[in-house]
C-alpha positions, 0 to 999 in steps of 0.5 A: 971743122975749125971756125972762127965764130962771131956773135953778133947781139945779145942772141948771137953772143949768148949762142957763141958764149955756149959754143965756147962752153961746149968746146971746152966740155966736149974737147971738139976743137971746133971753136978756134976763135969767139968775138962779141959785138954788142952796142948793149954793154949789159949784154956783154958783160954777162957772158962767161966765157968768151975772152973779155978782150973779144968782146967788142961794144960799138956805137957808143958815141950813138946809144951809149952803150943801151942797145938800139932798142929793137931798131935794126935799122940803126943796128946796120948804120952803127956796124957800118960806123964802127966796123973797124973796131970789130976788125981789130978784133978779128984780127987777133984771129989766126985765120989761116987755122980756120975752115970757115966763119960763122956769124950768129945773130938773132934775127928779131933784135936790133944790133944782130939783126941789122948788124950780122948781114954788115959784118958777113958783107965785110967778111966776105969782101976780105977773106976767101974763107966761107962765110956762113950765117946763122940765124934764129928767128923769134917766136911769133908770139914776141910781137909784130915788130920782131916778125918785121925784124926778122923778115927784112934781116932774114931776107938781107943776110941770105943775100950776104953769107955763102949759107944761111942756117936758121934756127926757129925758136917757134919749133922749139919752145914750150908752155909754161916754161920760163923765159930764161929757162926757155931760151937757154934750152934752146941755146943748148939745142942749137949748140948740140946739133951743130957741135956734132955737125961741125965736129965731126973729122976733128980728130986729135992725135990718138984719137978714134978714125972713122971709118967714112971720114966727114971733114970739113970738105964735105960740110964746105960742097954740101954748104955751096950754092948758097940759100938756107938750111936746116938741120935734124938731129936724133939720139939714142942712148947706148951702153958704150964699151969704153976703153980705147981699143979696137978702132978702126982696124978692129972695125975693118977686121971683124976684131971681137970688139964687133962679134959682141953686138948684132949688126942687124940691131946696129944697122936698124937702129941707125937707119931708125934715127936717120929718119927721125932726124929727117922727118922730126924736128928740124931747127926750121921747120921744112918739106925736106923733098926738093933739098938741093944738097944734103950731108949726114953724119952718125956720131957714138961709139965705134962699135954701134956705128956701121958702114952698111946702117950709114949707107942705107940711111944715106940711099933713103935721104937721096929718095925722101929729098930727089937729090943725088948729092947726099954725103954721109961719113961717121964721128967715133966718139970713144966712151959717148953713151949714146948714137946721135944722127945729125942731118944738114939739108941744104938748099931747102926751098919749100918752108911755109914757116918763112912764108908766114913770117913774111906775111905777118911782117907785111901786116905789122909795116903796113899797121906801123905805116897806118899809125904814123900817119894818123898820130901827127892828126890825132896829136893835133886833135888833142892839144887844140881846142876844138873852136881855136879859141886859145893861143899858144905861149910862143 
């Protein structure tokens, strides 16, 4: 799947800069076009390898190129303002050469968070091609006003994009590690399971076939309806055989490539790490019974992947979800030292982790609310004196 992505905040950019990284490393061809937009020039000059004429700084003439400061209201205000500068960005992408486009933000910030659901808005109301989101939530213990933040950002950008894929940082960080070292984790994370997710039937000429071919098609039906989804990944690491022989030909003729591994062992290890995927960590946490729509995709070498492992881990997502729209195909990757399987669950309802957000949201307005109200009276309290004795200078 070919998208044209675009990073919207210092979260969203760095995730897209990683994107770009991982493109060029992996040769996935999934990355057509990458832009920043920022109003924090800081954040934008630290990227590495999104094009620098890509990179796009708005609201000058409002923050002068600080950042909003977390105030994501100003964050939509100065993208409404100056969203035609990041047009001219978008322009100079050949949209006709891609599938879709994704924009990624962070959901607690200020200019992402805020600016995100204002360009997948515009996007949408120009182009025919899918506009899909993708968010990252804050972890709950970066304070209360990131949580109300996310909660109005969330909320708004489901609205705007035809799918909403959410990434919690919350399921993903761990003690005593770092800040930086922490969120780039994380970033590498995000960008392995939906580079495998969205690479899968990019295939280049010469390239291995599959023997179930996920294209972008397949990724597009799962996507539709709208909502918010979620995606499981799990890997094993495997001795691959290398070379470039014996693809899909090979695979459908029981060529020796095959006689050299057991099938059984490769059935079972596959429908092993569909369930891993499935009932692991998934980028948001969720009760995956009741998913509207789900996609599978196992990625490796050819000769440890299997029509009939990739069949029986499909049949076992229709019955753990209740859903009869489970599609499913393989990625052969030629000399990859390991078997990964990545699970897009679509239309995911029941995540009490959203319910939480929300609520801790509804607590931090009402606090802020609370003090707004009081601080007019406690400021008055402090600088007169309490018997009214003295006068101001004018």
């Amino acid at each position: 799947m070919k998208l044209a992505m675009i990073g919207f905040g210092q979260a969203g950019g760095k995730v897209v800069d990683k994107f770009v990284e991982y493109d060029k490393r992996q040769g996935s061809g999934i990355v057509r076009a990458a832009v920043a937009v920022n109003s924090a020039k800081a954040d934008l000059m630290g990227l590495e390898h999104i094009p620098q004429d890509q990179r796009v700084l708005i609201g000058q003439s409002r923050v002068k190129g600080h950042g909003v400061g977390a105030d994501n209201e100003l964050g939509a205000e100065i993208a409404e303002e100056d969203i035609d500068e990041v047009q001219g960005a978008i322009d100079s992408i050949p949209v006709h050469e891609v599938d879709a486009f994704l924009v990624v933000s962070g959901l607690g910030g200020g200019t992402g968070s805020g600016g995100a659901p204002v360009l997948a808005k515009h996007l949408k109301r120009i182009y025919t091609e899918p506009v899909y989101g993708l968010g990252i939530l804050p972890g709950s213990d970066e304070g209360g006003i990131y949580t109300l933040n996310a909660a109005r950002s969330f909320q708004t950008f489901v609205r705007e994009v035809d799918n909403l894929m959410v990434f919690d940082n919350d399921a993903w960080r761990k003690t005593g590690e770092s800040v930086q070292g922490g969120y780039d984790e994380i970033n590498e994370e995000i960008v392995n399971r939906f580079g495998v997710l969205f690479g899968a039937g990019e295939v280049e000429q010469g390239g291995e076939v599959a023997e179930s071919v996920v294209d972008s098609s397949e990724i597009i039906n799962t996507l539709a309806g709208g909502g918010v989804s979620t995606v499981g990944y799990a890997s094993e690491s495997v001795e691959s055989e290398g070379g470039s022989g014996g693809g899909l030909l090979s695979r459908l003729t029981g060529g020796e490539e095959d006689t050299n591994l057991d099938t059984a062992h490769t059935t079972n290890r596959i429908t092993s790490l569909v369930r891993k995927a499935a009932l692991g960590r998934l980028t948001l946490p969720c009760e995956i019974e009741g998913t509207e729509r789900a996609l599978l995709v196992m990625a490796g070498p050819p000769e440890h992947l299997n029509r009939k492992g990739i069949e029986r881990g499909r049949k076992w997502i229709e019955e753990q979800t209740g859903s009869m729209e489970v599609r499913g195909g393989d990625y052969p990757i030629r000399g990859a030292g390991k078997v990964a399987s990545v699970i897009l669950l679509s239309g995911v309802t029941n995540v009490p982790r959203i319910k939480e957000l929300q609520q801790v949201a509804i607590e931090a307005q009402d606090n802020i609310d609370e003090i707004r109200e009081e601080s007019n009276d406690n400021l008055q309290n402090l600088i007169n004196d309490d018997e009214d004795e003295l006068e101001s200078l004018f």
